[in-house]
PyMOL Python script that loads the backbone (N, CA, C, O; Angstrom):
from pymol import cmd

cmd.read_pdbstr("""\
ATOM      1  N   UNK A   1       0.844  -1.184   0.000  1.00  0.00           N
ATOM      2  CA  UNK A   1       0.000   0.000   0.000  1.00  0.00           C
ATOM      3  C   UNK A   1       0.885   1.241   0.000  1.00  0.00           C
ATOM      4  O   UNK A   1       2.027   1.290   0.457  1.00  0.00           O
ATOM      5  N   UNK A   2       0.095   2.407  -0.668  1.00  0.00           N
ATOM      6  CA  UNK A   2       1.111   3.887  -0.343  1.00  0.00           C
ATOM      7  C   UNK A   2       0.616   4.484   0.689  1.00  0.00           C
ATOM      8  O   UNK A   2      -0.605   4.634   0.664  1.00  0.00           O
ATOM      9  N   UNK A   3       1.297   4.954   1.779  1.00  0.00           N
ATOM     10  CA  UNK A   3       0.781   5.768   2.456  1.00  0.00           C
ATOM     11  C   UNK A   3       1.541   6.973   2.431  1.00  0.00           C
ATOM     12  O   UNK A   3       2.665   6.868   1.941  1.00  0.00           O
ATOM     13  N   UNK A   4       1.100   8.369   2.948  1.00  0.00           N
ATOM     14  CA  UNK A   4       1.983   9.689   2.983  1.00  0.00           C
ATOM     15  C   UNK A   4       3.073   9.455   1.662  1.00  0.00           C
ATOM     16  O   UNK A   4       4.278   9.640   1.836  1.00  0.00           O
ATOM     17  N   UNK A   5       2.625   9.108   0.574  1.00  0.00           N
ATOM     18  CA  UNK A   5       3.060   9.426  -0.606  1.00  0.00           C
ATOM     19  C   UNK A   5       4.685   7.866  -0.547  1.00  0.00           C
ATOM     20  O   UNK A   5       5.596   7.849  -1.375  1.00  0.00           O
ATOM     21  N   UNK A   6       4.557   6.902   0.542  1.00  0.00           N
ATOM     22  CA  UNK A   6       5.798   6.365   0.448  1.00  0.00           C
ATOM     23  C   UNK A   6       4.581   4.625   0.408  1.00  0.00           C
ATOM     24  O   UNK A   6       3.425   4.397   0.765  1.00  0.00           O
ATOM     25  N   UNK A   7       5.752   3.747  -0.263  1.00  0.00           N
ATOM     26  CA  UNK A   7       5.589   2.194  -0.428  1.00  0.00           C
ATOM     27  C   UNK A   7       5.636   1.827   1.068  1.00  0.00           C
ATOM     28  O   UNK A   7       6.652   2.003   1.742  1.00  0.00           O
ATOM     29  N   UNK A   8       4.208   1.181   1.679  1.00  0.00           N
ATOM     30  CA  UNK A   8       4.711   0.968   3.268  1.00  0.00           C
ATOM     31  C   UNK A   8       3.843  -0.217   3.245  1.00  0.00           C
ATOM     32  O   UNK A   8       2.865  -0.598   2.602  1.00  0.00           O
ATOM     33  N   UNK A   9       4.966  -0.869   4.692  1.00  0.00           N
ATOM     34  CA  UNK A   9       3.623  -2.476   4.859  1.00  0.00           C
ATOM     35  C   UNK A   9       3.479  -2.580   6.054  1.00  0.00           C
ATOM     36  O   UNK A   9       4.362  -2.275   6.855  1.00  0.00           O
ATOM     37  N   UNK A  10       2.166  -3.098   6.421  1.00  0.00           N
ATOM     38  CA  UNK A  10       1.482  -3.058   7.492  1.00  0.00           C
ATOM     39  C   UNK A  10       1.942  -4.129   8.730  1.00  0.00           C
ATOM     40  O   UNK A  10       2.441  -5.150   8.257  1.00  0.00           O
ATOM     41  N   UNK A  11       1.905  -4.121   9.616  1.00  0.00           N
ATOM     42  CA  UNK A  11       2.196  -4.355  10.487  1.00  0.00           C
ATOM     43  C   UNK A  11       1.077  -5.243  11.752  1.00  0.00           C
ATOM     44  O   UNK A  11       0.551  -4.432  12.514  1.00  0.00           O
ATOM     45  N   UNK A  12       0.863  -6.065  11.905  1.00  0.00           N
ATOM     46  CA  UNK A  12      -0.524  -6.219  13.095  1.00  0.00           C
ATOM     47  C   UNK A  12       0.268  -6.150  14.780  1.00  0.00           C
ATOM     48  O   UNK A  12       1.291  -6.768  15.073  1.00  0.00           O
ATOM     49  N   UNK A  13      -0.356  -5.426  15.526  1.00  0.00           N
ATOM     50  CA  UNK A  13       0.379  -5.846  17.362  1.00  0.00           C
ATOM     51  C   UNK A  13      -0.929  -5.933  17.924  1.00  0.00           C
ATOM     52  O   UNK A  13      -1.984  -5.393  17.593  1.00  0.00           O
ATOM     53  N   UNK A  14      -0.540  -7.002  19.168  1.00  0.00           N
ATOM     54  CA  UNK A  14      -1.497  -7.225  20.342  1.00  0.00           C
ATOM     55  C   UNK A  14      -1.719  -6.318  21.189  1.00  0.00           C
ATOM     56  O   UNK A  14      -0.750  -5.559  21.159  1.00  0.00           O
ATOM     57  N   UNK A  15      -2.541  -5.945  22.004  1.00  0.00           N
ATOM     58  CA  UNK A  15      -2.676  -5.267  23.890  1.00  0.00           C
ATOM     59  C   UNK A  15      -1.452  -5.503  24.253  1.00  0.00           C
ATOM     60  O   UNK A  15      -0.616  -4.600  24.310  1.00  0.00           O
ATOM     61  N   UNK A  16      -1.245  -6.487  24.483  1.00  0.00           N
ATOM     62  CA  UNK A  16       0.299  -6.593  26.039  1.00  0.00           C
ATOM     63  C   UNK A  16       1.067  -6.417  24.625  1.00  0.00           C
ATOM     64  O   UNK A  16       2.121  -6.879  25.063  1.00  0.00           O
ATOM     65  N   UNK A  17       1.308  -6.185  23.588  1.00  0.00           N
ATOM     66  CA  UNK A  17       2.688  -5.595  23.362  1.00  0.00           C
ATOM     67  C   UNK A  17       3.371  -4.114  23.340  1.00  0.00           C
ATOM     68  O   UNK A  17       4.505  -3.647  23.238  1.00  0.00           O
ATOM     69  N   UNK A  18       1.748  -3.541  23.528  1.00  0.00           N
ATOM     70  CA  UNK A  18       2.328  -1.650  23.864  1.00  0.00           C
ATOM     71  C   UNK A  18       2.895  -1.221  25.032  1.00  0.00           C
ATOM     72  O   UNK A  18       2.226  -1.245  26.065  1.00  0.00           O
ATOM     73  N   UNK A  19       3.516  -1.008  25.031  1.00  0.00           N
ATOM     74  CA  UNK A  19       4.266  -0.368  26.124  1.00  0.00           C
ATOM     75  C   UNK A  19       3.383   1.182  26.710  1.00  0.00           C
ATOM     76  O   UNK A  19       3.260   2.221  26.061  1.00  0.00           O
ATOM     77  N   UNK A  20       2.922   0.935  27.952  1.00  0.00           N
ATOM     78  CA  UNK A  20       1.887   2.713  28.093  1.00  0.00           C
ATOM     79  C   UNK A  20       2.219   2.551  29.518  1.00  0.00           C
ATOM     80  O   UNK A  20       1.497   1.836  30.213  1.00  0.00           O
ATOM     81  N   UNK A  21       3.313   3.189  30.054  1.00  0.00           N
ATOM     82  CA  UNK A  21       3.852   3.850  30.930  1.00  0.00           C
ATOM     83  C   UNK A  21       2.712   5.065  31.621  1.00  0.00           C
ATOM     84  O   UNK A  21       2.919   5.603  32.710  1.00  0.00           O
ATOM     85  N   UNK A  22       1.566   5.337  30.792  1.00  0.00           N
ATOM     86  CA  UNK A  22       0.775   6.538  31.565  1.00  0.00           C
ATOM     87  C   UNK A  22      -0.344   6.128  31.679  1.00  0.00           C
ATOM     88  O   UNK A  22      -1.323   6.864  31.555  1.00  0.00           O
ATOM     89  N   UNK A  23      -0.411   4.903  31.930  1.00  0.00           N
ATOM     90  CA  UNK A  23      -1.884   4.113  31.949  1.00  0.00           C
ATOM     91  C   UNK A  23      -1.716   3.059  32.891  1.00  0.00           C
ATOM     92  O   UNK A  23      -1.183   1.980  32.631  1.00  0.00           O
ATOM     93  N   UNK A  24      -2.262   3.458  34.174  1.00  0.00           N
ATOM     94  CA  UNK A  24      -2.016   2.295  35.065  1.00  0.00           C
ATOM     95  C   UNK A  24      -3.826   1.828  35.400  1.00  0.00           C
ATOM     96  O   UNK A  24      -4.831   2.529  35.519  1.00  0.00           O
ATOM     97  N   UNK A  25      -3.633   0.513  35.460  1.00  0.00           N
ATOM     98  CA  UNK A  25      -5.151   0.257  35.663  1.00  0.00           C
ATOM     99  C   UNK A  25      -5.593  -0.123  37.279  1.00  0.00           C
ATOM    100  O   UNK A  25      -4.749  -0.686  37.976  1.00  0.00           O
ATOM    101  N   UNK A  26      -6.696   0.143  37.748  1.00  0.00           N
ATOM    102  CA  UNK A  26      -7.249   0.035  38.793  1.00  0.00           C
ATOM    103  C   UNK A  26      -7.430  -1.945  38.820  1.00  0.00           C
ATOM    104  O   UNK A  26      -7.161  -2.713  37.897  1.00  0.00           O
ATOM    105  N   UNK A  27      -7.826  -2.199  39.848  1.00  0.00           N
ATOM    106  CA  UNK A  27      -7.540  -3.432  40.561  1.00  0.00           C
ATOM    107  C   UNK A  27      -8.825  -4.755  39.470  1.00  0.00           C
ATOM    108  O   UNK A  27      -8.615  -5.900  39.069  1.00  0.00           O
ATOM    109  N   UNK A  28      -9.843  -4.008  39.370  1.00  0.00           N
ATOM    110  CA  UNK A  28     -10.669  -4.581  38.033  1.00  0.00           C
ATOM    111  C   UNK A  28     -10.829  -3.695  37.281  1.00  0.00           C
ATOM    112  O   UNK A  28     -11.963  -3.221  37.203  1.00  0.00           O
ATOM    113  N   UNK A  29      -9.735  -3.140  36.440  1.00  0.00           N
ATOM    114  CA  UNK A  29      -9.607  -2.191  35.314  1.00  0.00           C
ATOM    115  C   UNK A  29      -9.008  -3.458  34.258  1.00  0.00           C
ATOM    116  O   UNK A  29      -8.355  -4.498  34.347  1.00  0.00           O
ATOM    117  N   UNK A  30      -9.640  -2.695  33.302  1.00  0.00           N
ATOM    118  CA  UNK A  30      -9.321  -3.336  31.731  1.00  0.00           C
ATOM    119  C   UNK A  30      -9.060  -2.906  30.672  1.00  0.00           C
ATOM    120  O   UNK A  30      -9.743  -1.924  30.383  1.00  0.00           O
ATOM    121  N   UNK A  31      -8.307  -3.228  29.887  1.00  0.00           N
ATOM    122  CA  UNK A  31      -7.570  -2.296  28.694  1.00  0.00           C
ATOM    123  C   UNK A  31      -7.438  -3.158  27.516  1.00  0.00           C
ATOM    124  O   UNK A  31      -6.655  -4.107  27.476  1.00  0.00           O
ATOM    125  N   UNK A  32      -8.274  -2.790  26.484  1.00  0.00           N
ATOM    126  CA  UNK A  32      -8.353  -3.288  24.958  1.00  0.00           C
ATOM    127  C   UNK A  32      -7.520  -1.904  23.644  1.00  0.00           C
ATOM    128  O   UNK A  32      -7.508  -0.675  23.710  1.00  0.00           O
ATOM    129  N   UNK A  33      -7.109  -2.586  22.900  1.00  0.00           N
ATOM    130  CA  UNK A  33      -6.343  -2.105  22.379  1.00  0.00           C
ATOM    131  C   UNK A  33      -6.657  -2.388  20.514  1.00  0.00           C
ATOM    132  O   UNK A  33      -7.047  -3.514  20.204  1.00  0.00           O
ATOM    133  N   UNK A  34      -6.512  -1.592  19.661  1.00  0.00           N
ATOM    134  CA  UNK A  34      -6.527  -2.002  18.209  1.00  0.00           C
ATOM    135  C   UNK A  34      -6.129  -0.915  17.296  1.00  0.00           C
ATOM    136  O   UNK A  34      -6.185   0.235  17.732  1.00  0.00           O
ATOM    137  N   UNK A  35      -5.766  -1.107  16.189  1.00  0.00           N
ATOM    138  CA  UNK A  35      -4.622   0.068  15.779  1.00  0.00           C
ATOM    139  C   UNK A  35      -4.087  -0.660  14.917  1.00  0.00           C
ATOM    140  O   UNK A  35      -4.221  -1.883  14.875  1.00  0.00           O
ATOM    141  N   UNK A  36      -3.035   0.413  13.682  1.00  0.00           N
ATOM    142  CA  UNK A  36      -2.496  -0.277  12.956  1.00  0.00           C
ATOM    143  C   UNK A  36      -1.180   0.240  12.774  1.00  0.00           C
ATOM    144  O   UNK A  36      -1.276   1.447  12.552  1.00  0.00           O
ATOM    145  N   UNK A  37       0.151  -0.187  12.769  1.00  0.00           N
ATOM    146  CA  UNK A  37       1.283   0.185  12.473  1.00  0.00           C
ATOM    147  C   UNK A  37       1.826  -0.007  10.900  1.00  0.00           C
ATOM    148  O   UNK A  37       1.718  -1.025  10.216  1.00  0.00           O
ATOM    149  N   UNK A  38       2.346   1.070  10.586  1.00  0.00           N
ATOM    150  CA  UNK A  38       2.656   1.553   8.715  1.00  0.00           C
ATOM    151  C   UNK A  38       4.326   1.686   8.889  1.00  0.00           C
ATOM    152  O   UNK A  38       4.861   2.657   9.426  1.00  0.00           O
ATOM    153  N   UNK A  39       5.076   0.488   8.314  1.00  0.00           N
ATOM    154  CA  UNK A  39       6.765   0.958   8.144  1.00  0.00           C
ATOM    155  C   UNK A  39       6.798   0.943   6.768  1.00  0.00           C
ATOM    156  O   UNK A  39       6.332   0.033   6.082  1.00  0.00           O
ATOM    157  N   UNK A  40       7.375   1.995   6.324  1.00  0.00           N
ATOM    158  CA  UNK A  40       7.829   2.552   4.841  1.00  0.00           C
ATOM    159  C   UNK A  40       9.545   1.575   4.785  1.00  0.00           C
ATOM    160  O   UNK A  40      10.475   1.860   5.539  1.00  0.00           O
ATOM    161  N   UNK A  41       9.593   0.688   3.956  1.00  0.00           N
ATOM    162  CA  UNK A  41      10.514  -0.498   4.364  1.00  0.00           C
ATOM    163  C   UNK A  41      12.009   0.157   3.564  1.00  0.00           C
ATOM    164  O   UNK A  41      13.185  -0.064   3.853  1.00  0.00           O
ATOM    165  N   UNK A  42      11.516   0.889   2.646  1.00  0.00           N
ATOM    166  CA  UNK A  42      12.773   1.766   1.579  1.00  0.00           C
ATOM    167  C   UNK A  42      13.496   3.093   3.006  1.00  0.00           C
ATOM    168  O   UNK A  42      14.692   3.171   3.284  1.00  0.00           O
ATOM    169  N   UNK A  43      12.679   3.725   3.489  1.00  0.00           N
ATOM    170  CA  UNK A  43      13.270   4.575   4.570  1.00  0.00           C
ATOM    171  C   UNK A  43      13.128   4.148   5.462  1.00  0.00           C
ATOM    172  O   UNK A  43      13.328   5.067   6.257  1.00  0.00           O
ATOM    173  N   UNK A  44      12.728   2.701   6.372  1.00  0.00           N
ATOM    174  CA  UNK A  44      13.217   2.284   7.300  1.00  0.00           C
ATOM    175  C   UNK A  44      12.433   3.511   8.700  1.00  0.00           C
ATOM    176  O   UNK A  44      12.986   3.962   9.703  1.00  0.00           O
ATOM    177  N   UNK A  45      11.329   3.677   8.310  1.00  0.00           N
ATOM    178  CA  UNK A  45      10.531   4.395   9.188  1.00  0.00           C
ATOM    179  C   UNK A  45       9.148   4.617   9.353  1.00  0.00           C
ATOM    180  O   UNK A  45       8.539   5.089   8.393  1.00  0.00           O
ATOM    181  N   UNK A  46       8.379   4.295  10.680  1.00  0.00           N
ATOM    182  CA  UNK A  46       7.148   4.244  10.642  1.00  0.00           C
ATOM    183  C   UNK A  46       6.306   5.555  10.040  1.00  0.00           C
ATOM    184  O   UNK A  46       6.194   6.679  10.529  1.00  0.00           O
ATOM    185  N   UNK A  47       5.780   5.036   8.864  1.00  0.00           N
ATOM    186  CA  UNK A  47       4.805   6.322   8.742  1.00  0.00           C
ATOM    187  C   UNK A  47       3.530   6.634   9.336  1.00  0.00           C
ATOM    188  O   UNK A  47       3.242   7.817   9.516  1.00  0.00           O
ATOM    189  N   UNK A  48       2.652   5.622   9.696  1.00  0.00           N
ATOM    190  CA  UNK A  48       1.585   5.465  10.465  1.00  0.00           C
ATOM    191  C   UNK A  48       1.399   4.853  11.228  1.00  0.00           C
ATOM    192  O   UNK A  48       1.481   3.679  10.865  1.00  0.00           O
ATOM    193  N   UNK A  49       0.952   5.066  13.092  1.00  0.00           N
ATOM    194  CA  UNK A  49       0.920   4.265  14.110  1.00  0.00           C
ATOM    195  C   UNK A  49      -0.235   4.904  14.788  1.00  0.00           C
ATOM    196  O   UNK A  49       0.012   6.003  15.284  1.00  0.00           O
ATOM    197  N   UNK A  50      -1.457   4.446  14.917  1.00  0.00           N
ATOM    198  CA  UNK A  50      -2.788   4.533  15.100  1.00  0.00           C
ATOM    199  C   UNK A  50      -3.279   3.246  16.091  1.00  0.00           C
ATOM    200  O   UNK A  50      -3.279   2.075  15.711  1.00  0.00           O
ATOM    201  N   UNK A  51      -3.736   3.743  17.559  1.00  0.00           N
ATOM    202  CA  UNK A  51      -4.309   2.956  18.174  1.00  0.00           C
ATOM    203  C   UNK A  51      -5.300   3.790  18.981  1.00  0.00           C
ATOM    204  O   UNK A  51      -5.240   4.924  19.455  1.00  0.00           O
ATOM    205  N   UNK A  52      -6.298   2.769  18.970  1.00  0.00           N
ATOM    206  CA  UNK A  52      -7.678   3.199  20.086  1.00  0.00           C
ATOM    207  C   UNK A  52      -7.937   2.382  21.101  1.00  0.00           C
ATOM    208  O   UNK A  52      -8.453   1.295  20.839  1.00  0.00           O
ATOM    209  N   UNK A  53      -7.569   2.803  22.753  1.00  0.00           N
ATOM    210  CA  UNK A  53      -7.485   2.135  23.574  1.00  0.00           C
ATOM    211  C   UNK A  53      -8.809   2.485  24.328  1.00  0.00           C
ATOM    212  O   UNK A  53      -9.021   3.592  24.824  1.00  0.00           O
ATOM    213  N   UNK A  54      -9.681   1.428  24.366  1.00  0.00           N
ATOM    214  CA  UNK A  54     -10.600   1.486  25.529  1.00  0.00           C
ATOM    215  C   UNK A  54     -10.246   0.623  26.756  1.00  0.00           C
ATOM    216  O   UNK A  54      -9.916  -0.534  27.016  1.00  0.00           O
ATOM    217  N   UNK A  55     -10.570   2.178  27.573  1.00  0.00           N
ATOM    218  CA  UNK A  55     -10.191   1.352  28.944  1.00  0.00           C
ATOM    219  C   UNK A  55     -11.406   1.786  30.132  1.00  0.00           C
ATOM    220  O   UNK A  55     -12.268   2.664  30.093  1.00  0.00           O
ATOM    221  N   UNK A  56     -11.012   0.599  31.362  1.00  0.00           N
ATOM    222  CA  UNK A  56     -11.872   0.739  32.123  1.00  0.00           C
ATOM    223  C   UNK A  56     -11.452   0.685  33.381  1.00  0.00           C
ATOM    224  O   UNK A  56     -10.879  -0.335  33.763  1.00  0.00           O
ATOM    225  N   UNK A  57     -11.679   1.881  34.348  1.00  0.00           N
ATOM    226  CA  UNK A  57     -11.126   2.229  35.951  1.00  0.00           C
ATOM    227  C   UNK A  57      -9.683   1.898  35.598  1.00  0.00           C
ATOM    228  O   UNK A  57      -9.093   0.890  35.986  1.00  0.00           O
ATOM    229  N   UNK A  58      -9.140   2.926  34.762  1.00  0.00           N
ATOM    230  CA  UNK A  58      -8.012   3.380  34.319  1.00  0.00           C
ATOM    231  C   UNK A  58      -7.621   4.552  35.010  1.00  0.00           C
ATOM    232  O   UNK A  58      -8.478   5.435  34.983  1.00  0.00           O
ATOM    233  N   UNK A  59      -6.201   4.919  35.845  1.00  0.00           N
ATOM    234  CA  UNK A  59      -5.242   6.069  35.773  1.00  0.00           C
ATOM    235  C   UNK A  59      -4.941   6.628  34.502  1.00  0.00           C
ATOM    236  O   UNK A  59      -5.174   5.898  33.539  1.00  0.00           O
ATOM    237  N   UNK A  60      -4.639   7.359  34.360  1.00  0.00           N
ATOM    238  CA  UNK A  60      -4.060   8.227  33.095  1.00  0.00           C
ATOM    239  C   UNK A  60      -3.490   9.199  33.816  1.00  0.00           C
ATOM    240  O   UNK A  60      -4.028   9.758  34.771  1.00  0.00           O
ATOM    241  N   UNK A  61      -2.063   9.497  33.255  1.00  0.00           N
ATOM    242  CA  UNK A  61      -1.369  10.505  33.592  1.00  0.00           C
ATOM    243  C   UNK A  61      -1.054  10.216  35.285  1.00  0.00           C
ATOM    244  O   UNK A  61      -0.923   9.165  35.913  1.00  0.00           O
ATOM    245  N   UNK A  62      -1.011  11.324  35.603  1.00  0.00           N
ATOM    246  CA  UNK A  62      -1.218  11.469  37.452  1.00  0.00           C
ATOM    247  C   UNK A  62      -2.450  11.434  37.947  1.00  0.00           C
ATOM    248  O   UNK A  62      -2.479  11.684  39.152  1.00  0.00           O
ATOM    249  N   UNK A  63      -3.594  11.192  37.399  1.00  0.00           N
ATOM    250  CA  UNK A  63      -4.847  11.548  38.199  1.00  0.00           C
ATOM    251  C   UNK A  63      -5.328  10.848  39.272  1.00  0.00           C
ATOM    252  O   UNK A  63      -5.096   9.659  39.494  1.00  0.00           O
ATOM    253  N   UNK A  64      -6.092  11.686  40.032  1.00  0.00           N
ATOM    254  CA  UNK A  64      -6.359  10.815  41.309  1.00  0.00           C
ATOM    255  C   UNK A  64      -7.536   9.697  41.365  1.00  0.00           C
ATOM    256  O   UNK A  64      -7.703   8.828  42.222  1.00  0.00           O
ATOM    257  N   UNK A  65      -8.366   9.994  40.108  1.00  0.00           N
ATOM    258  CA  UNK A  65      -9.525   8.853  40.537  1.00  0.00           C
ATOM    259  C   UNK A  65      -9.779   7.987  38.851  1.00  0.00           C
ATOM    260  O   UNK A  65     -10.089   8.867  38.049  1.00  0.00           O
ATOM    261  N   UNK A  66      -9.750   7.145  38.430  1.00  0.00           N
ATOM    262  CA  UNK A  66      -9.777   6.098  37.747  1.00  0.00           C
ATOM    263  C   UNK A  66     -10.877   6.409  36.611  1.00  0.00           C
ATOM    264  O   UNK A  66     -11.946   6.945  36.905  1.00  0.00           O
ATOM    265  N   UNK A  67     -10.475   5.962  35.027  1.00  0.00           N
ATOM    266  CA  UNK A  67     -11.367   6.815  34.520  1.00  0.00           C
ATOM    267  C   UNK A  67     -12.165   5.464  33.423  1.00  0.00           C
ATOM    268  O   UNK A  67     -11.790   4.300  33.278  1.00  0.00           O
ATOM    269  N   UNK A  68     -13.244   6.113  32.849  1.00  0.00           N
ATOM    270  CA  UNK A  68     -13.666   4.861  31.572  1.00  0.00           C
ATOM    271  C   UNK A  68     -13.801   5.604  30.953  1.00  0.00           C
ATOM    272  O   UNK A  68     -14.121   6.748  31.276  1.00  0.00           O
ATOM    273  N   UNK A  69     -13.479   4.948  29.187  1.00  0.00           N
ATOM    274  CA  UNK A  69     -13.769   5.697  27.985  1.00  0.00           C
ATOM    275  C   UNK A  69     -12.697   5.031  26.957  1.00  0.00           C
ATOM    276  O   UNK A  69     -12.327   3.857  26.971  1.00  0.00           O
ATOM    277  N   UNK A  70     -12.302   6.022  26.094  1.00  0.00           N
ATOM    278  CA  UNK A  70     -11.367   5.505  25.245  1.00  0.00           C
ATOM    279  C   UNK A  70     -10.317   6.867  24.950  1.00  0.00           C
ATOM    280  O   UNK A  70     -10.491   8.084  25.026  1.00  0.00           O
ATOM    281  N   UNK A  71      -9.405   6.188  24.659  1.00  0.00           N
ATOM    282  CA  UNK A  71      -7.898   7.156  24.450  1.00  0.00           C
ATOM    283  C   UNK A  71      -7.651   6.598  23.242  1.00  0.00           C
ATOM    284  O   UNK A  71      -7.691   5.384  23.040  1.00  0.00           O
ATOM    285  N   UNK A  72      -7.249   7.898  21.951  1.00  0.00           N
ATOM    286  CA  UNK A  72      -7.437   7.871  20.572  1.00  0.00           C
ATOM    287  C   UNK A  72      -5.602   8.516  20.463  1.00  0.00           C
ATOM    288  O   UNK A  72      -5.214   9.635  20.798  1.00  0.00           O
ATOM    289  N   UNK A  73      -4.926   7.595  20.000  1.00  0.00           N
ATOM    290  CA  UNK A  73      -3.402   8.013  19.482  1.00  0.00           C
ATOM    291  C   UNK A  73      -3.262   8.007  18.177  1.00  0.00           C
ATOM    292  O   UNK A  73      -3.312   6.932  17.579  1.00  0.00           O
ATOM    293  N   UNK A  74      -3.083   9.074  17.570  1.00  0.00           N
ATOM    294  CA  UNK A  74      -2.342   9.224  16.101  1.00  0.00           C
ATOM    295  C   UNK A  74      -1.129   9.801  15.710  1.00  0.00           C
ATOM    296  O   UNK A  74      -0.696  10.888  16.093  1.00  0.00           O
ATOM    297  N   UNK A  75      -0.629   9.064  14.969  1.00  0.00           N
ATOM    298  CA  UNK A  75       0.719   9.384  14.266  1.00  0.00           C
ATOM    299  C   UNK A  75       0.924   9.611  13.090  1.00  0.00           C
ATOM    300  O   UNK A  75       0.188   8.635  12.944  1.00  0.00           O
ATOM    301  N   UNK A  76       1.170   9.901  12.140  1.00  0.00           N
ATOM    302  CA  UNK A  76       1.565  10.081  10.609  1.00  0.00           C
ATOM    303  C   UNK A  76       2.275  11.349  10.435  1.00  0.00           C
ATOM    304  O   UNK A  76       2.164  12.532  10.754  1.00  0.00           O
ATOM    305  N   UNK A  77       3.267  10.360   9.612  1.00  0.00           N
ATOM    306  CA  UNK A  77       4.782  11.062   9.301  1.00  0.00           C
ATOM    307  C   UNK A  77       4.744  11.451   7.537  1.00  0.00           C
ATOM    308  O   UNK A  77       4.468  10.801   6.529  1.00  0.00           O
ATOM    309  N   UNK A  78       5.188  12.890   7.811  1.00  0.00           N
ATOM    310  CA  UNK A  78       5.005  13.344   6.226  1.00  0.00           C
ATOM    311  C   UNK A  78       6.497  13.547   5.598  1.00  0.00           C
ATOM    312  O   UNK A  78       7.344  13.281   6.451  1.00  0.00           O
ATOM    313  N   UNK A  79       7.052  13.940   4.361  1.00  0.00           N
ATOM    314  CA  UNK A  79       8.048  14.612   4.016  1.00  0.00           C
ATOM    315  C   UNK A  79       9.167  13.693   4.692  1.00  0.00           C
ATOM    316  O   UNK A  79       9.614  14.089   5.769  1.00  0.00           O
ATOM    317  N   UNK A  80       9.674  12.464   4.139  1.00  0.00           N
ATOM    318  CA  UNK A  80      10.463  11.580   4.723  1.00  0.00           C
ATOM    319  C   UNK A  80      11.283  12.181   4.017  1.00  0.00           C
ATOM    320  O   UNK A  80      10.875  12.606   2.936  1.00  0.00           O
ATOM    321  N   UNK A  81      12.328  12.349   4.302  1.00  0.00           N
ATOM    322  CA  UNK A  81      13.756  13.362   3.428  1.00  0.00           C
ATOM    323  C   UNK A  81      13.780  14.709   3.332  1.00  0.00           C
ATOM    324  O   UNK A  81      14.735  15.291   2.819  1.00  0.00           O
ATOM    325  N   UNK A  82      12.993  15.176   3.695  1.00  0.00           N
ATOM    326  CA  UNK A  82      12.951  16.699   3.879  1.00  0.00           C
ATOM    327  C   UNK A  82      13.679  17.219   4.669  1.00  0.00           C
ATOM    328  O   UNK A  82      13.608  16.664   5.766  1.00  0.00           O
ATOM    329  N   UNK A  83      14.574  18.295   4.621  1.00  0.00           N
ATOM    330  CA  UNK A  83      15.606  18.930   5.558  1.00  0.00           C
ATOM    331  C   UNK A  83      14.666  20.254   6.065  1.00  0.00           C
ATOM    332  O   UNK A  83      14.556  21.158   5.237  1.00  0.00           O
ATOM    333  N   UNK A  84      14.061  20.406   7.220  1.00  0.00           N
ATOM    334  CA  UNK A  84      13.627  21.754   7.094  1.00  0.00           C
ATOM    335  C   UNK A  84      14.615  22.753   7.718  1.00  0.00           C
ATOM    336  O   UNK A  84      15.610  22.452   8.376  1.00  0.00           O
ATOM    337  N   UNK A  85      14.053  24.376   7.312  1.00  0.00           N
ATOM    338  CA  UNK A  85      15.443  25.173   7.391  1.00  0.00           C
ATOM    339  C   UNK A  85      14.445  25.837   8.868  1.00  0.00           C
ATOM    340  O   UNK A  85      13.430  26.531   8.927  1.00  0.00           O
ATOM    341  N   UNK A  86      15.452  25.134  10.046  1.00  0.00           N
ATOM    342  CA  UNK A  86      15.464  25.737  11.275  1.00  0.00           C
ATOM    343  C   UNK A  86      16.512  26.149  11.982  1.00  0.00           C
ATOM    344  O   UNK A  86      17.493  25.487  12.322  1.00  0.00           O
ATOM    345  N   UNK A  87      16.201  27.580  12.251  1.00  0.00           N
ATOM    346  CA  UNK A  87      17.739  28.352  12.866  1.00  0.00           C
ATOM    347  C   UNK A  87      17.513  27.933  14.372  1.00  0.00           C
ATOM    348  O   UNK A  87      16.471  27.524  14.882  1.00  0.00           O
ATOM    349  N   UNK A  88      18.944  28.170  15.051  1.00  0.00           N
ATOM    350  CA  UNK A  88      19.253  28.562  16.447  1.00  0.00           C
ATOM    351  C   UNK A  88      18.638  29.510  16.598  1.00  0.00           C
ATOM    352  O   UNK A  88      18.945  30.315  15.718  1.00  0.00           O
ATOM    353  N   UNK A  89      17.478  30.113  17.626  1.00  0.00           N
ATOM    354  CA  UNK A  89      17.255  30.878  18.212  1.00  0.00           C
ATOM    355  C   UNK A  89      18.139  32.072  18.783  1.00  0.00           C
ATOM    356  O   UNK A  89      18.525  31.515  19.810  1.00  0.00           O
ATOM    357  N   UNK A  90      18.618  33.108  18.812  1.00  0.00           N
ATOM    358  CA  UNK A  90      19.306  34.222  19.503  1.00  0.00           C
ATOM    359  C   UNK A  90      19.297  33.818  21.094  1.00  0.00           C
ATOM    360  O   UNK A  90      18.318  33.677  21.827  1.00  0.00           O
ATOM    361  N   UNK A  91      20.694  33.676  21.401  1.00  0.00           N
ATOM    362  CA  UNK A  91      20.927  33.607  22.419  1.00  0.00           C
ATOM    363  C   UNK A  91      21.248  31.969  22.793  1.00  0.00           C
ATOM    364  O   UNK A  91      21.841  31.748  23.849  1.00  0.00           O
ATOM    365  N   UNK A  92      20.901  30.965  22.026  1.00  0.00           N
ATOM    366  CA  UNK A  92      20.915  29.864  22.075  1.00  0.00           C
ATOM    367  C   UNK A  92      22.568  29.269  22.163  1.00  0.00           C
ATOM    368  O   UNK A  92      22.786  28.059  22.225  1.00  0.00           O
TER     369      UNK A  92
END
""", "prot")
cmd.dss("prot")
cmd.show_as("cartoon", "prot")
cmd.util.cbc("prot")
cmd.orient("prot")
């Protein structure tokens, strides 16, 4: 398939293989996971990484009380080779 204008192939991952360091679950909390990962195999870089996690009596972040719903992550990478022209800031 093309995605963001590059030759990329898809990828499938499970729940327990994401790593989410900001998602701790409560004692009967539950966490489903589905999404799709895009590596562009010529540049050796993910162009698309899309997952929708529903969870239930979930932490997120620091918060103090446990939450339900769903948490929506998107990624897509444009302009693979592009140099953009960014200066040092003054004073930097």
């Amino acid at each position: 398939a093309t995605l963001n204008s590059q030759e990329a192939w898809q990828y499938q991952f499970a729940t327990e293989d994401l790593n989410l360091p900001a998602i701790r679950l409560d004692d009967d909390g539950t966490l489903n996971a589905t999404g799709e990962l895009w590596v562009a195999p010529e540049s050796n870089v993910v162009v698309r990484f899309y997952v929708n996690l529903d969870v239930e009596n979930a932490f997120i972040f620091d918060r103090q009380l446990p939450v339900t719903g769903q948490v929506i992550l998107r990624y897509d990478l444009y302009d693979i080779g592009d140099v953009p022209n960014i200066t040092i800031p003054f004073g930097c």
